[in-house]
N, C-alpha and C positions, 0 to 999 in steps of 0.2 A: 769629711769632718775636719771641723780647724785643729791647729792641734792642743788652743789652748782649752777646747772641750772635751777634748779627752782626759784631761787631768782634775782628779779630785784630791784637793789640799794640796796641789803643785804634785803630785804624785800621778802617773801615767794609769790609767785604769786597770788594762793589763798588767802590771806588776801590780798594782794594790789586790788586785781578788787572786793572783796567781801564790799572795804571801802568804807566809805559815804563821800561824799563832805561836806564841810560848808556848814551849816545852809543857808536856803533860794538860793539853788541849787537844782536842782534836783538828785536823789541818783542814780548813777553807779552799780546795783545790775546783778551780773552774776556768776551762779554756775557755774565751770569748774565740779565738782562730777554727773556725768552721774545716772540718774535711771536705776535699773537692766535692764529695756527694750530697752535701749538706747548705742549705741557705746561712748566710750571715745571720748570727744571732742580734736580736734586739738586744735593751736591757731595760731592765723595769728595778726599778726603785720601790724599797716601800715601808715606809714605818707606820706604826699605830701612836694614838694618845689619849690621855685619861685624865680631867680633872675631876673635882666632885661633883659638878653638875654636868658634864658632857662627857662625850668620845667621838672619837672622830680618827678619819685617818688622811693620812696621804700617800700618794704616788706619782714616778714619772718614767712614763713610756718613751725610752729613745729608738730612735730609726738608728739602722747601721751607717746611714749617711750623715747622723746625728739632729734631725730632726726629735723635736720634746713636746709629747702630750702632758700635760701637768696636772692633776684631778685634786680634788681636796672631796674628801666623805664625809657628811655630816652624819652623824645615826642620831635615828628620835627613838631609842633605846639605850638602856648601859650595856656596858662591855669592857670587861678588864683588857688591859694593853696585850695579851697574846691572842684575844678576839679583835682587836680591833685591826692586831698586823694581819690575822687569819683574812680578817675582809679586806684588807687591802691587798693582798693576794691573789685574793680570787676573784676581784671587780679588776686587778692589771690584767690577769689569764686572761679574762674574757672579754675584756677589751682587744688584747692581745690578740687571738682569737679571731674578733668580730674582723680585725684589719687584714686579717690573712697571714700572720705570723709564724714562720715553720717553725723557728727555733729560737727559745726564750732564755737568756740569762738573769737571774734574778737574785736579788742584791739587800738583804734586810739584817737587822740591828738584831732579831731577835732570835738567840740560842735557841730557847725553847722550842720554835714553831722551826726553825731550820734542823735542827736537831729529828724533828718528828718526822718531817717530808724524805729528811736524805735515811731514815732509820735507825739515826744511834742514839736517837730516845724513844719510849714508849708513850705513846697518848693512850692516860687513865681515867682523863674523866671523859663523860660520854661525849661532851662537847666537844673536848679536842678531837674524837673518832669521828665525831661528824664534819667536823670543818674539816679534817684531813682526808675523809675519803671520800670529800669533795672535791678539797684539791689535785689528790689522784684521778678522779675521774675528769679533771681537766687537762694534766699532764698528759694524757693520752691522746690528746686531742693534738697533741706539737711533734714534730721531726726529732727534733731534741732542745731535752730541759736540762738547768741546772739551777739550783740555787746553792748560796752562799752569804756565811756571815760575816759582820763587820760590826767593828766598834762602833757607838753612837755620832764619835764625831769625827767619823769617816762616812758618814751617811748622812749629810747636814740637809742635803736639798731634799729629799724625801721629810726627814724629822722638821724643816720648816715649814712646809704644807700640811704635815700632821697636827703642828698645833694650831696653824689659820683653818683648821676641821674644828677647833674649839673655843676659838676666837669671836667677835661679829664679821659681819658678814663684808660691811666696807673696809673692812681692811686686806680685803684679799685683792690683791692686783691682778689688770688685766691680762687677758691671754690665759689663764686659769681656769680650768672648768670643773665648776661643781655639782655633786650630787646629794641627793638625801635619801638614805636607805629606811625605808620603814621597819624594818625587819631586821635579824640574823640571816643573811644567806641561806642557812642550815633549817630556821623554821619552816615546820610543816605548814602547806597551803591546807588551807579549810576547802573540807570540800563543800561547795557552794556554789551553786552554776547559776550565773544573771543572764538572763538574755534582752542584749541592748539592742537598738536599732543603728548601726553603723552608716552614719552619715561624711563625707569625705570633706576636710579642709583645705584650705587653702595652702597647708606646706605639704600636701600631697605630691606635687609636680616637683617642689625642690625635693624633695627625697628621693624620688624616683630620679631626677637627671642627678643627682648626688651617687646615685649606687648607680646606675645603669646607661646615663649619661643619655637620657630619652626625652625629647623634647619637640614641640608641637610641628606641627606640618609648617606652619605660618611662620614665615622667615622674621618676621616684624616680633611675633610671638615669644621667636626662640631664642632671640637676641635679650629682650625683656626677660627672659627666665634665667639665661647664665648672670645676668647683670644682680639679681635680686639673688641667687641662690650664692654669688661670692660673699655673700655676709651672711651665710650659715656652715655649722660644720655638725657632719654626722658622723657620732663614735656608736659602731654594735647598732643599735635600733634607736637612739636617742638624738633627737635634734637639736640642735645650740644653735642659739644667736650671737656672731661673733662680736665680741665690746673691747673697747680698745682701753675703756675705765674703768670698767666694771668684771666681776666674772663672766666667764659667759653663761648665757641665759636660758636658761633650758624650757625648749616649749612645750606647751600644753594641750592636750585635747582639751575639751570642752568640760567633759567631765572631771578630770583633773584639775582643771583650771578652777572651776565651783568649789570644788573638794578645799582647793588650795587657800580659797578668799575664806571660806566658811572659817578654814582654821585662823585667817589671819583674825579674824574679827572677834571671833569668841577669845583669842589672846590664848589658846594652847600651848604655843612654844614662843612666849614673851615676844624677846629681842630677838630670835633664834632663827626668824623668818619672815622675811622682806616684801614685798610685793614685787624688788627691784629683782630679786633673785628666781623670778618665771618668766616665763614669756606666753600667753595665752596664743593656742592657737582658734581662729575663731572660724 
């Protein structure tokens, strides 16, 4: 990692999350220095945002080598700003997670929800016990976690992503990748079983050499297939097209894909939702 990426606000990371608050706060204490027996902690970034017609959040996943996955969340739901940090919490876990992640440092703006995870507040309303013993049953899934709070403008690159989550949609630069949550994390799934007939596309092959690095017998074949799969990136189970102008593009099944036109055209979420912002898989 360069060293001027370890610094936020010219401040070295490790002393900023190592700092004590004012007196008569409670202290922010979180080793990023791993024990011999312990992998290098990541660090995930994450703030939420609220105006009166949106929410939305953001996050940024770094490698310990300092590589940065950067996500923006749209929700086609409300959600007060300690639901929207809750989801950006728990979409970094399970990204986190999805990449093989033993040990997670995590870094948010917001008292409340840090306060509820490390236990020196109580979650009263049923919501906060739900996002939170969500979040615990993700925390168990890592070597070791930590989270830690920090003032708003000690958290700028997370809090700039959270409000291009409430923004349009061209104005999120490339290399950024978005999602849209239909839901709360926490809503219950309806029980409702469809049985589809599962037919296979065409970015079957790249997700498969993408996770497993599996590719055709035919030397001609398999050449063609790393060539075509360097311009997609797979986070958890979701595939992206990668845009060097755009966000990147998250693609479609079929079904989705209709889903997605149907809303664009009946004009459900206005301005809110692009054509440029999917990628159909066909």
């Amino acid at each position: 990692m360069r060293d001027e990426e370890k610094l936020i606000h010219g401040e070295p990371i490790e002393e900023l999350i190592e700092a004590k608050l004012e007196p008569g706060r409670p202290e922010r204490t979180i080793k990023l220095g791993p024990s011999p027996d312990e992998p290098k902690p990541w660090l995930l970034l994450v703030d939420g945002s609220k105006t009166k017609i949106a929410s939305g959040a953001g996050l940024v996943l770094q490698s310990p080598e300092g590589a940065k996955f950067k996500y923006v969340l749209r929700f086609r739901f409300q959600a007060t700003n300690n639901q929207a940090e809750y989801e950006a919490l728990i979409t970094g876990s399970q990204l986190a997670r999805a990449v093989g992640v033993g040990s997670l440092a995590v870094i948010s703006d917001s008292q409340l929800v840090v306060g509820q995870v490390n236990r020196e507040y109580e979650a009263k309303e049923e919501n906060m016990e739900n996002y939170l013993e969500l979040v615990k049953e993700l925390i168990r899934g890592f070597q070791a976690f930590n989270i830690s709070q920090v003032p708003r403008e000690e958290n700028t690159e997370a809090d700039q992503l959270a409000r291009l989550a409430t923004a349009k949609e061209n104005l999120i630069p490339g290399g950024v990748m978005m999602q849209y949550l239909d839901a709360p994390s926490i809503a219950k799934p309806v029980n409702e079983v469809q049985i589809v007939e599962y037919k296979g596309t065409w970015a079957d092959p790249i997700v498969r050499y993408i996770k497993n690095g599996e590719v055709p017998d035919d030397k001609s074949q398999a050449r063609k297939l790393r060539i075509k799969a360097a311009n997609y990136a797979l986070m958890g189970d979701v595939l992206y097209r990668r845009s060097f102008t755009l966000p990147y593009l998250r693609c479609l099944i079929p079904t989705e894909a209709e889903h997605a036109m149907g809303e664009v055209h009946e004009g459900i979420y206005g301005e809110a939702i692009t054509v440029e912002g999917h990628w159909p898989i066909s």
